[in-house]
C-alpha positions as CSV (number, residue, x, y, z in Angstrom):
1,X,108.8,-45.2,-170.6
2,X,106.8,-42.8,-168.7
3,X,106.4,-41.9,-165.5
4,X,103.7,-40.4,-163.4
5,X,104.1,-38.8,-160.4
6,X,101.2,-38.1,-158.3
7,X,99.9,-37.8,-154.8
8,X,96.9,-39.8,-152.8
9,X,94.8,-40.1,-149.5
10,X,96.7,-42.5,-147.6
11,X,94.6,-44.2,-144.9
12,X,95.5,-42.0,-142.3
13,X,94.8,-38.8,-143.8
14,X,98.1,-38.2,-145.4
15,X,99.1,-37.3,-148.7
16,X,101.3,-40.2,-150.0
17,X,104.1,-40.1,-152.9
18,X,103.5,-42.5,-155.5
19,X,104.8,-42.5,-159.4
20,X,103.3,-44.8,-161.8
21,X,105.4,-46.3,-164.2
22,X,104.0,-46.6,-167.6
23,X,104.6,-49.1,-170.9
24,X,104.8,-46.6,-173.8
25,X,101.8,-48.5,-175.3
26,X,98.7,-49.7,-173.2
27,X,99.5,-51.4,-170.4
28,X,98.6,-55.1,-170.8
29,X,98.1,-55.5,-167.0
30,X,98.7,-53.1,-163.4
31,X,100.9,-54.1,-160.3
32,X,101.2,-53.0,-157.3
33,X,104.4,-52.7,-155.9
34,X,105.2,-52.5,-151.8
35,X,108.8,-51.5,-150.7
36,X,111.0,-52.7,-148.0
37,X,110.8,-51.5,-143.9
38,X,112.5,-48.0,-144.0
39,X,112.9,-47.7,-147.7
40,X,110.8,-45.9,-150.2
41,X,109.6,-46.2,-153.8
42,X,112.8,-44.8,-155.4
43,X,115.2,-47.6,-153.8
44,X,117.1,-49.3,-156.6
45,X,115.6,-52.6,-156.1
46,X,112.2,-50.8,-156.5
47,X,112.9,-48.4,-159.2
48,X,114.7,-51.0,-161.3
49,X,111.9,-53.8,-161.0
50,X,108.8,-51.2,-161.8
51,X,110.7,-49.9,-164.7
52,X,112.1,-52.9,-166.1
53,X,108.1,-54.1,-165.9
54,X,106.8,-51.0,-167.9
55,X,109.4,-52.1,-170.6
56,X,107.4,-55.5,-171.0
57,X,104.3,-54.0,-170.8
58,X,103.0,-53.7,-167.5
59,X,102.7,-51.1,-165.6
60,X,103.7,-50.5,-161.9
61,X,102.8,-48.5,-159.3
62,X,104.5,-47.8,-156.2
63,X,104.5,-44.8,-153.3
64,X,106.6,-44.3,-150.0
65,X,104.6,-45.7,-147.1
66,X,103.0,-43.1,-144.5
67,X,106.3,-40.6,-142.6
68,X,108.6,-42.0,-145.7
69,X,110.3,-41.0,-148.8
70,X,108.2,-37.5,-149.9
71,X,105.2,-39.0,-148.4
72,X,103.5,-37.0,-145.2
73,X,102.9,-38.4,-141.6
74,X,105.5,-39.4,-138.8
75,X,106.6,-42.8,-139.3
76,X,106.5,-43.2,-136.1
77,X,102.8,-43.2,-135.9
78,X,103.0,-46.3,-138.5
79,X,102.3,-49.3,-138.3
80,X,102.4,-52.9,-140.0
81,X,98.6,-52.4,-140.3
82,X,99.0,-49.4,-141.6
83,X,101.1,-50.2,-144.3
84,X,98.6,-53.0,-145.4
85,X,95.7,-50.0,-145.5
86,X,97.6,-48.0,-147.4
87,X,98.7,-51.0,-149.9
88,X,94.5,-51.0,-150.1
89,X,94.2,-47.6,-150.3
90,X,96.7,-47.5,-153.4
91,X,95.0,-50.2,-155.2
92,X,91.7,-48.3,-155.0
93,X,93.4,-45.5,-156.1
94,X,94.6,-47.6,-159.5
95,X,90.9,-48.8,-159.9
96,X,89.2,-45.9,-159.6
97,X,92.0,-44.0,-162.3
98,X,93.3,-46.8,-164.3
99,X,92.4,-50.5,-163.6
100,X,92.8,-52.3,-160.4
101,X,96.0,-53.8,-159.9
102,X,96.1,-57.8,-161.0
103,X,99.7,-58.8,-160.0
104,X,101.1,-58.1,-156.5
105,X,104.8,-57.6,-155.4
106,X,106.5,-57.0,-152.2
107,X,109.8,-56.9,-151.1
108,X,111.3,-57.6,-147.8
109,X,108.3,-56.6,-145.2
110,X,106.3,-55.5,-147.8
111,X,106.0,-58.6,-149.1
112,X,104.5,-59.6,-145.9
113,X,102.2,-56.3,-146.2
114,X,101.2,-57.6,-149.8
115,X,100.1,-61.0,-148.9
116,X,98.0,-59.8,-146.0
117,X,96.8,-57.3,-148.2
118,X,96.2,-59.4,-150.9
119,X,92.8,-60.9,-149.6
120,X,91.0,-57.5,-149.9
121,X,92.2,-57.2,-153.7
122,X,89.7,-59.1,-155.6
123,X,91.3,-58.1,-159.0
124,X,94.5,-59.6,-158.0
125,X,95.4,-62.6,-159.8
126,X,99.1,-63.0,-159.1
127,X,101.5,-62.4,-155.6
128,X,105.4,-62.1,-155.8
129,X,107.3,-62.0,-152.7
130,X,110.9,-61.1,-152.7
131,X,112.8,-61.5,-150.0
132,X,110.0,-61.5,-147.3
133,X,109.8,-63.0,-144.1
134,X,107.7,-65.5,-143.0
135,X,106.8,-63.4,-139.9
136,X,106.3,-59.9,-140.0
137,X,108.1,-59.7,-136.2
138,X,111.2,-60.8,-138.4
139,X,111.9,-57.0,-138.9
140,X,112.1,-56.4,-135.2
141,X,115.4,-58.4,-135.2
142,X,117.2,-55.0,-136.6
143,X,116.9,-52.9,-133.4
144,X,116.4,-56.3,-131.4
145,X,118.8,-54.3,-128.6
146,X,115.7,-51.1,-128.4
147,X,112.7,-53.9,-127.6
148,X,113.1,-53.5,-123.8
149,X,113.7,-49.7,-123.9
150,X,110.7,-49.4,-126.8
151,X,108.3,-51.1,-124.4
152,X,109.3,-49.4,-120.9
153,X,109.5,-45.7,-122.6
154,X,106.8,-46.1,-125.3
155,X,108.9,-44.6,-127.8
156,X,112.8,-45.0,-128.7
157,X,114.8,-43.7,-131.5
158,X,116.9,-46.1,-133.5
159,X,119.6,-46.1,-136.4
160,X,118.9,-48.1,-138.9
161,X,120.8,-48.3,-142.3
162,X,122.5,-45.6,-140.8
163,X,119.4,-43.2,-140.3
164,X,117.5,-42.4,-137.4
165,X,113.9,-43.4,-137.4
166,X,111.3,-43.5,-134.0
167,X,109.8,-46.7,-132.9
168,X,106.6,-47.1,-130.7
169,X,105.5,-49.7,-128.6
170,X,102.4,-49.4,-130.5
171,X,104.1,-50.9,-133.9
172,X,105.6,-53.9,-131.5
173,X,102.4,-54.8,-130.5
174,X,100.9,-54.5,-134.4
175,X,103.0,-56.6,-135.5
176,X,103.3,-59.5,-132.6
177,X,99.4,-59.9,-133.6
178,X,99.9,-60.9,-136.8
179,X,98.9,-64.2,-138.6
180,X,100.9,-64.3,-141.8
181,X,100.7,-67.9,-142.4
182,X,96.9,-68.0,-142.3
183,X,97.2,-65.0,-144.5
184,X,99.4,-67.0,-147.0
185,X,97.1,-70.6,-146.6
186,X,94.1,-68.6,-147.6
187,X,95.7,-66.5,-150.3
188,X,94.3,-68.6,-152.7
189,X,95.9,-66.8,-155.5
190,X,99.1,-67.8,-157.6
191,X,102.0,-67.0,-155.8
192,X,105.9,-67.1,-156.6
193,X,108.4,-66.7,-154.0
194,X,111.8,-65.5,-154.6
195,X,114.4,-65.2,-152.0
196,X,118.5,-65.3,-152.4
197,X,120.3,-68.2,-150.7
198,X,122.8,-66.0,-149.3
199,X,120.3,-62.8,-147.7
200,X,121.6,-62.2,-144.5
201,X,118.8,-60.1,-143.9
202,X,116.3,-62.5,-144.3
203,X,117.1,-66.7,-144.6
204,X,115.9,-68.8,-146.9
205,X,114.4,-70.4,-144.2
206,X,111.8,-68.0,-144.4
207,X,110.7,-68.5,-148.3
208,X,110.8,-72.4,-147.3
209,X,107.9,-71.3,-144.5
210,X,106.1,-69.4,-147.0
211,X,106.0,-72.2,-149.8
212,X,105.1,-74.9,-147.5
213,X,102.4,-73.3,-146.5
214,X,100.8,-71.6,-149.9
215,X,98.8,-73.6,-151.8
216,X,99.0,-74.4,-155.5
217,X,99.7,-72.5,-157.6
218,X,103.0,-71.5,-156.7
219,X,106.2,-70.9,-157.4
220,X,109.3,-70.6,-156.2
221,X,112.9,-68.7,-157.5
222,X,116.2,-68.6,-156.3
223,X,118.0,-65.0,-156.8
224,X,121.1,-66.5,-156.5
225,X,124.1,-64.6,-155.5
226,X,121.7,-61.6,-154.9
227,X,121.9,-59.5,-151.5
228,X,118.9,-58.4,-150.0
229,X,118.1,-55.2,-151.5
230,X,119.0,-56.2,-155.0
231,X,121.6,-53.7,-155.1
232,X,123.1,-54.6,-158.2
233,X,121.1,-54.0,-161.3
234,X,121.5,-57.5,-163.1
235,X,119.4,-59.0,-159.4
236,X,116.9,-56.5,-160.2
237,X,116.5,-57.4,-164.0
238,X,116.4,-61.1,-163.2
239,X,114.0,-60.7,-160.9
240,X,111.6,-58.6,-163.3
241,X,112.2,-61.0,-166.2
242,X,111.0,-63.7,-164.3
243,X,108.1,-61.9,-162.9
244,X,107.0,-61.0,-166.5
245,X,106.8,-64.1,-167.5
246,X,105.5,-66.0,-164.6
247,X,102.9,-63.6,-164.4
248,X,102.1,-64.4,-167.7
249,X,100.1,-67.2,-166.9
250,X,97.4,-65.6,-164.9
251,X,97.0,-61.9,-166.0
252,X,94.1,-61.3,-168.7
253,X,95.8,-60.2,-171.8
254,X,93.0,-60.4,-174.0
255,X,93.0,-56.5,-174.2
256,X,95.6,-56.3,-177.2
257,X,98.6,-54.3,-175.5
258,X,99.8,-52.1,-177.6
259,X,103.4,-52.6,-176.6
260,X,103.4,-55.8,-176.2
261,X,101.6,-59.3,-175.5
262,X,103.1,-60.9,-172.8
263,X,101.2,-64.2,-173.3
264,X,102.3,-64.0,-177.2
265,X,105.3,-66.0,-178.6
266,X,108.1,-64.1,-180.5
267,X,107.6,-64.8,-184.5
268,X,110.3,-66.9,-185.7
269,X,112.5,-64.9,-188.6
270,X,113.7,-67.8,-190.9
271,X,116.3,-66.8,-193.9
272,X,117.1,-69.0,-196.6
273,X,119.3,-69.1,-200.0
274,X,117.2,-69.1,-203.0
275,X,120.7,-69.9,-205.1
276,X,119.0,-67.0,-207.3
277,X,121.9,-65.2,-207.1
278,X,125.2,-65.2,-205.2
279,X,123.4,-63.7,-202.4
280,X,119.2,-63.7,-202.9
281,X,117.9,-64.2,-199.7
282,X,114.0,-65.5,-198.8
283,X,113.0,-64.2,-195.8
284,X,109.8,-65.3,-193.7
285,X,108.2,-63.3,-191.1
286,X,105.3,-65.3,-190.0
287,X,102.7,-65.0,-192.9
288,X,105.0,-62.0,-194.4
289,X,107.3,-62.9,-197.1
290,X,110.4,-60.7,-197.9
291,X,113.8,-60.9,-200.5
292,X,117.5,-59.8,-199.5
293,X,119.9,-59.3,-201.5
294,X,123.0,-56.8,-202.0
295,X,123.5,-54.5,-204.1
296,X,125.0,-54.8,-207.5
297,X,128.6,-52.6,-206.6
298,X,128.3,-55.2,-203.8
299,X,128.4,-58.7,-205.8
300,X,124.0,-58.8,-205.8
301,X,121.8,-58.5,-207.9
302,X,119.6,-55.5,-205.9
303,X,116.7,-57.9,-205.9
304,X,115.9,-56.3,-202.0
305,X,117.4,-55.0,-199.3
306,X,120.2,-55.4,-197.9
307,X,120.9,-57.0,-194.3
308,X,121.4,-53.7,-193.2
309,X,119.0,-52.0,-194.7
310,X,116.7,-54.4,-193.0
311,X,118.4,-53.2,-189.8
312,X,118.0,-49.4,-190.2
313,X,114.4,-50.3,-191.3
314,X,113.6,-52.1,-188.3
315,X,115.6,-48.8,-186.3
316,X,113.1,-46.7,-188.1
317,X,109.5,-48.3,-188.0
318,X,110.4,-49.0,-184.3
319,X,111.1,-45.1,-183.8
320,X,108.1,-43.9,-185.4
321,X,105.7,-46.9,-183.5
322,X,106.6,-45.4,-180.4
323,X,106.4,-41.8,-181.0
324,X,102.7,-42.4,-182.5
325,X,101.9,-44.7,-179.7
326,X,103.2,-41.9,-177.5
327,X,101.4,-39.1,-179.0
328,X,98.4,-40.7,-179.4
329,X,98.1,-41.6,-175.7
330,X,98.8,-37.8,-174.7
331,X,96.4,-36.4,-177.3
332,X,99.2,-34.5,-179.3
333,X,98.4,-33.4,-182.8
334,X,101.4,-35.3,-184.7
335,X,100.1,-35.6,-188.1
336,X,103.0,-37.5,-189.4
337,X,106.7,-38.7,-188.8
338,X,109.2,-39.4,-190.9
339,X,112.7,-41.3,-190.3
340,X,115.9,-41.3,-192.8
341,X,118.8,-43.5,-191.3
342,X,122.0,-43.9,-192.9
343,X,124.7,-46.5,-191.6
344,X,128.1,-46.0,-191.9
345,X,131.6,-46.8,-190.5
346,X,133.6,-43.8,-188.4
347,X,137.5,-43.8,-187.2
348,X,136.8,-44.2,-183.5
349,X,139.3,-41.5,-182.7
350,X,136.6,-39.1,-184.8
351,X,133.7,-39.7,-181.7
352,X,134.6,-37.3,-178.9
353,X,131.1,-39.2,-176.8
354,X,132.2,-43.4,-177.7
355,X,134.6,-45.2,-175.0
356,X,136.6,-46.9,-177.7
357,X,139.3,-45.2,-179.3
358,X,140.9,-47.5,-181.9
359,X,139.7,-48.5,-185.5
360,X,136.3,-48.3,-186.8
361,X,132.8,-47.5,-185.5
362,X,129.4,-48.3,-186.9
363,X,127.5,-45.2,-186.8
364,X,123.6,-45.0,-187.7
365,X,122.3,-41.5,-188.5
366,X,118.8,-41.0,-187.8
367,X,117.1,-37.6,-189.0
368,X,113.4,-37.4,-187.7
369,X,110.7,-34.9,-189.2
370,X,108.0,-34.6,-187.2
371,X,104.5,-32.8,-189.0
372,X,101.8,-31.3,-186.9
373,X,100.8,-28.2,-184.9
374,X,103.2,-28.8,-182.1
375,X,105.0,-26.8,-179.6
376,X,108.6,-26.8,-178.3
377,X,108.2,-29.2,-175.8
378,X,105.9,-31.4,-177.3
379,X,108.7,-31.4,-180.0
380,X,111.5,-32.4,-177.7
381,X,109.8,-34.5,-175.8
382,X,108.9,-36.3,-179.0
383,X,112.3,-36.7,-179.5
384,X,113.3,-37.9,-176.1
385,X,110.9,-40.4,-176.7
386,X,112.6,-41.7,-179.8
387,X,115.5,-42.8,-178.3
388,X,113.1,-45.3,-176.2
389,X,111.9,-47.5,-178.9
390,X,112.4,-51.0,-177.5
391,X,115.1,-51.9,-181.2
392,X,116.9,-48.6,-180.2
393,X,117.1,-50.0,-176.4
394,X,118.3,-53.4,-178.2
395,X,121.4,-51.9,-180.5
396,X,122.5,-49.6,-177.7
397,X,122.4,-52.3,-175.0
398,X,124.8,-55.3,-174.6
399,X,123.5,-58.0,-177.1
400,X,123.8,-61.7,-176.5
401,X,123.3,-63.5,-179.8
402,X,123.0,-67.8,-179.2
403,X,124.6,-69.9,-182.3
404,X,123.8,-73.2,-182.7
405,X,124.3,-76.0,-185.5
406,X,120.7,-77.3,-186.3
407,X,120.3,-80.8,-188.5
């Protein structure tokens, strides 16, 4: 998927960093995304959410809060509210280039920062906090040694993750006057909490506060197992499934997406023996109706396709959805592309790039021709974009396939 990178007017006067990560077809709805105290927008936790979220069709923007990341200003001169005006700053921003954002996500403290932003987002539909704390003042707990010092000096330095960053009495003071919980009683917008049992950065105690005192709708998740950044990419992809389909409910997806409905049901596939032939297949794709078979060398009859014919098919319209999708969102003059695949089987010794070393490989050739009055780089990044069509994702990613006897 795409990624824009970009720069905006951050309430203070300050450029700030933000990269938009986009579906490869029209978004079927915007989020705003607001990282944890001291982090950025290129953490893991954040990275891996936004762009798991493009993948099902929504697109996500986050940015590096003022003196953060490759964002200007001292973060010194930051604040809690700050953070909140800049969260509404950023969502203008998506309104006045895109759409405004209708889902909402914060993690750690800026989850806090997106629920007491959230008021002053009409568009916004949906809130996800992961990780947050109940009380913004939570976060002073991590330099809880510095709070005299901060307040007789005005200003203190203090490690924390193992960097130095400058605290003022000023940001104390922001953030003691905070009313979260009238923030979250008034939300009155769907809301799913999601908080690991075992954070030791933030309790659970705190996502209990939270849901107590949202109304309905809401939701809660447990990230089980999951530390507090989301550091291992499996947390991060949970959490983003979820999300997806949660959000589901209360995003408009009336616009047709074109990468993908989230609101729509996967069409069932169902294959049956027409006892034809030793192997005459009938295959039903909602209203479509198809035949498999093998052919004759094989013990068939050729009557259709074979099972992995249908595979390399389903490789191949996939590719050249996405490159046209692609191409007509960045106005490029692709007149037509064409995919050949080929599957065959390879001695594994034979593939200097594959882990495994023993006995046989499946190996699927794909040869591309690409018409139009492109240049160089439109050309290869055509082709980079080929190897993101969501069926080439599927057959180089680990697959889990769920067998069941049905009566």
């Amino acid at each position: 998927m795409p990624t824009e990178r970009f720069q905006f007017t951050g309430e203070g006067g300050h450029q700030l960093a933000a990269a938009l990560e986009l579906p490869d077809g029209e978004p079927a709805a915007y989020a705003l995304f607001a990282h944890c105290f001291t982090c950025g927008k290129d953490t893991l936790a954040a990275k891996r959410i936004s762009v798991a979220l493009a993948a099902k069709g929504i697109a996500v923007l986050r940015f590096d809060f003022t003196g953060l990341g490759s964002s200007e200003g001292d973060f010194a001169n930051s604040t809690f509210s700050s953070n909140v005006a800049d969260l509404l700053r950023a969502a203008d921003h998506l309104r006045q280039v895109r759409t405004a954002p209708s889902i909402l996500i914060g993690h750690s403290l800026g989850g806090a920062a997106i629920v007491a932003a959230a008021g002053r987002i009409p568009e916004a539909k949906a809130v996800v906090t992961i990780a947050a704390p109940s009380d913004p003042a939570h976060v002073t707990g991590l330099f809880s040694e510095h709070l005299d010092s901060i307040r007789a000096q005005g200003e203190v330095e203090v490690s924390l993750a193992g960097r130095p960053f400058r605290i003022k009495r000023e940001f104390l003071d922001d953030i003691a006057e905070q009313e979260l919980m009238k923030d979250i009683t008034g939300l009155h917008k769907a809301l799913l909490v999601m908080q690991s049992p075992v954070d030791d950065t933030v309790g659970i105690d705190n996502a209990t506060k939270i849901f107590v005192a949202a109304k309905h709708p809401k939701s809660f998740v447990s990230l089980d197992h999951a530390d507090h950044l989301l550091s291992k990419p499996a947390d991060a992809l949970y959490a983003a499934d979820v999300i997806t389909a949660w959000a589901s409910r209360y995003i408009d997806t009336a616009k047709p997406a074109k990468a993908m409905d989230l609101a729509e049901e996967p069409r069932r596939v169902v294959v049956q023996e027409t006892r034809k032939s030793k192997f005459n297949q009938a295959i039903t794709v909602g209203p479509h109706h198809l035949v498999a078979d093998e052919p004759i060398a094989a013990g068939g009859e050729d009557a259709g396709p074979g099972p992995y014919d249908f595979l390399l098919a389903g490789l191949g319209a996939c590719t050249s959805m996405t490159m046209r999708l692609y191409a007509d969102r960045k106005s490029l003059p692709l007149d037509r592309v064409t995919v050949t695949l080929k599957h065959s089987k390879i001695y594994a010794k034979d593939c200097a790039e594959c882990e495994t070393r023993d006995g046989m490989l499946d190996q699927i050739e794909r040869d591309i021709a690409i018409d139009g009055a492109l240049d160089a780089e439109q050309r290869k990044k055509l082709m980079e974009i080929a190897d993101k069509c969501p069926v080439h994702r599927t057959l180089t990613s680990e697959i889990r396939i769920v067998t069941k006897v049905v009566d």
